[in-house]
C-alpha positions as CSV (number, residue, x, y, z in Angstrom):
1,X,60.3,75.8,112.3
2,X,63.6,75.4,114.1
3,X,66.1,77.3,112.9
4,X,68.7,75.7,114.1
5,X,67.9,72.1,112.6
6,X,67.3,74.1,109.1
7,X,71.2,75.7,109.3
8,X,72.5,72.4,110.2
9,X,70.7,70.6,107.4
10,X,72.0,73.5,105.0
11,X,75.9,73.4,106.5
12,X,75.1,69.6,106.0
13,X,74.7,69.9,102.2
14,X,77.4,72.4,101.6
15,X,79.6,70.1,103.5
16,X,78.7,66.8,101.4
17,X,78.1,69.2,97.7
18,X,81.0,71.0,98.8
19,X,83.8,67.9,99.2
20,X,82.0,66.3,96.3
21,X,82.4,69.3,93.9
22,X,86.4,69.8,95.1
23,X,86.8,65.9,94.5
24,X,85.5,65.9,91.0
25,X,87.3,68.9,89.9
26,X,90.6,66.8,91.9
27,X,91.4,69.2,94.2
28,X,90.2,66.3,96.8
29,X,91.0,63.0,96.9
30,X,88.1,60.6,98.0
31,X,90.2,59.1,100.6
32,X,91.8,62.1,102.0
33,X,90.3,63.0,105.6
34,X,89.0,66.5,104.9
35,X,86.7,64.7,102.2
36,X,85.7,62.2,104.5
37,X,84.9,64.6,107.5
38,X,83.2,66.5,105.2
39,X,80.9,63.8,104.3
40,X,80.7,62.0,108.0
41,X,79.6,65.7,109.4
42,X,77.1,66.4,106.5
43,X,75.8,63.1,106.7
44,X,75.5,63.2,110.6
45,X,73.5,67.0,109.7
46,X,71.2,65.7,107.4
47,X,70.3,62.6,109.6
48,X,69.6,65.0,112.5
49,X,67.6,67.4,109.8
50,X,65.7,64.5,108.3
51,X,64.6,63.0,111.5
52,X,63.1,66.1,112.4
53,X,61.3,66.4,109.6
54,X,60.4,62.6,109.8
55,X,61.9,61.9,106.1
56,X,62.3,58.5,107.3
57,X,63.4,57.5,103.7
58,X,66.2,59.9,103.6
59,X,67.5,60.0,107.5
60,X,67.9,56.0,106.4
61,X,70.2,56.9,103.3
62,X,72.2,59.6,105.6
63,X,72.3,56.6,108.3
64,X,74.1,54.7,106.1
65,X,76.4,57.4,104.9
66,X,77.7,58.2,107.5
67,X,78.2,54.4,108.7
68,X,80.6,54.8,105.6
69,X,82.7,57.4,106.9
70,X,83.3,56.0,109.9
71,X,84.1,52.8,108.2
72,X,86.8,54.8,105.6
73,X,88.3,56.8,108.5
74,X,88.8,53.4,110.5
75,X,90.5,51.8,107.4
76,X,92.8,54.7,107.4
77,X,93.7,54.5,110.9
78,X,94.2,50.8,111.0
79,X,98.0,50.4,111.0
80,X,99.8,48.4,108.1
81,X,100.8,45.1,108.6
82,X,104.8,44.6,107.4
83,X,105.1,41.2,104.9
């Protein structure tokens, strides 16, 4: 097997696990950009990583998760409108 898809799809779950873990225990808040990096990366990793391993099911969730970060870090780039 290749061992560089299986260190990606591991730094891919210690990203997401990781960020997770730190926001329950609230040392990260859900919209801060470290925890949504965290979780665009990871997700990016295990899409690459499931692919390869044609876990079609899973690469789809990943898709999706990612689509999410991108979506969250767009909503906090997107500049205020003044009343």
């Amino acid at each position: 097997m290749n061992y560089f898809i299986e260190i990606i799809g591991w730094i891919g779950a210690v990203l997401i696990v990781g960020a997770y873990f730190f926001n329950i225990n609230g040392q990260l808040k859900s919209s801060s950009v470290v925890y949504i990096i965290s979780n665009l990366f990871g997700g990016i990793f295990f899409t690459i990583n499931t692919f390869v391993h044609q876990a079609y099911p899973s690469m789809i969730v990943n898709i999706i998760w990612v689509v999410i970060a991108i979506a969250a870090i767009l909503k906090k780039n997107k500049p205020t409108r003044a009343n």
